[in-house]
C-alpha positions in Angstrom: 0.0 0.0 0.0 1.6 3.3 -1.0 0.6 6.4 0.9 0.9 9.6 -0.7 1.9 12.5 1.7 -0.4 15.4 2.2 1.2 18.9 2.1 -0.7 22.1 2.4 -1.9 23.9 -0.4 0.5 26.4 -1.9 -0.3 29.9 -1.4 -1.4 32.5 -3.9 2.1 34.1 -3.6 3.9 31.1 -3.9 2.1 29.7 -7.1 2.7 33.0 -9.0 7.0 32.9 -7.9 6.8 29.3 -9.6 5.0 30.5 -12.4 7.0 33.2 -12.8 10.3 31.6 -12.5 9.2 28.9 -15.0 8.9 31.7 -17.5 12.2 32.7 -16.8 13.7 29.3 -17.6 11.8 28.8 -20.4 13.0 32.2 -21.8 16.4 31.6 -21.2 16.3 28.1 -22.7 15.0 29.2 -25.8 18.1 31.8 -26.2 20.5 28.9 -25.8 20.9 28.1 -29.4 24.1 26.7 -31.3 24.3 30.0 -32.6 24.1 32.3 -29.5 27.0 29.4 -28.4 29.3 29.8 -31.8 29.0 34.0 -30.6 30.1 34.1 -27.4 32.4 31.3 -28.4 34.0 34.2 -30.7 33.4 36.7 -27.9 35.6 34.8 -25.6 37.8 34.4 -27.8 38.0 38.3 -28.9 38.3 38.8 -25.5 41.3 36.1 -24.7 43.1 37.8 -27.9 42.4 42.0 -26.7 43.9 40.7 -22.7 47.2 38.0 -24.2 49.5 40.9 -23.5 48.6 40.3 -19.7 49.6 36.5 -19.7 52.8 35.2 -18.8 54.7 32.4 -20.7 54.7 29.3 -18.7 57.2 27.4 -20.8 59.8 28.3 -19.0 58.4 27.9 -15.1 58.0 25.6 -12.6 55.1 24.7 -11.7 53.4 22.5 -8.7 50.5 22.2 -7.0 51.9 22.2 -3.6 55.5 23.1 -2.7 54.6 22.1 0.8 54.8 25.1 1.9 57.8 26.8 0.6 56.9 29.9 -0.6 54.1 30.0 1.9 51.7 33.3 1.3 52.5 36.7 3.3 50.5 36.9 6.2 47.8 40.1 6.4 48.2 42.7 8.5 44.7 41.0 10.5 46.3 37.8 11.1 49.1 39.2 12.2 47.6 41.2 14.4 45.4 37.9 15.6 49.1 36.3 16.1 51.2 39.1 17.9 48.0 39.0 20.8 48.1 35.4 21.0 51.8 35.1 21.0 51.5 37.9 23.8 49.1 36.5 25.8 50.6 33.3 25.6 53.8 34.8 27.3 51.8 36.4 30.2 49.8 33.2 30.6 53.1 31.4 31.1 55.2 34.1 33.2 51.9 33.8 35.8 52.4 29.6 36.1 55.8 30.6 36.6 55.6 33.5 39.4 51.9 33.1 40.8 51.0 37.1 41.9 49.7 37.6 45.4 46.6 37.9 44.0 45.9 34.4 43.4 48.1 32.8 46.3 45.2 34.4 48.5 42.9 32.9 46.2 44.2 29.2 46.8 44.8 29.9 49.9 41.2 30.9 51.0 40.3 27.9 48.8 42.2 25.7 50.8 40.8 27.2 54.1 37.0 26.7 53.1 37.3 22.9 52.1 35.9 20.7 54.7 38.7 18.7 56.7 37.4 14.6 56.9 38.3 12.9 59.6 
């Protein structure tokens, strides 16, 4: 036994945005033709021909995909802002494990005073 699901009516609004993007496709369907693709075939090409005096030979380069890293991008001035805090608050998280300030010696101290002694 198959059961169909029941979904709610589609609205007014809804049924004329599908209509009206149906229209659209089927517009733009009918101007894909072989020869609106032969033109901007020749259009790309035009265009690859006006901007060649930008390209750069490759015959003569190197190139990888991945050079593991050796000519790693520079870093931007945001991440390297983002590391120069970390790398600072890295040191003056490690410089207070290595000289605790009076500060939280009374801390532990009171901690250590308000834990219940078991006998």
């Amino acid at each position: 036994m198959a059961t169909e699901k029941k979904y709610a009516e589609e609205s007014l609004k809804t049924k004329r945005a599908r209509e009206k993007l149906k229209k659209q496709f089927n517009e733009l369907e009918t101007r894909i033709t072989p020869e609106a693709l032969k033109e901007k075939t020749v259009e790309i090409h035009r265009w690859i021909a006006r901007h060649a005096h930008h390209r750069v030979v490759l015959k003569n380069k190197n190139i990888s995909l991945f050079d593991e890293n050796q000519n790693a991008a520079k870093l931007s001035q945001r991440i390297s802002g983002i590391a120069k805090g970390l790398e600072s608050d890295i040191k003056s998280w490690t410089a207070s494990l290595e000289k605790p300030s009076m500060e939280a010696i009374g801390k532990i101290m009171t901690a250590k005073k308000s834990e219940p002694t078991s006998n």
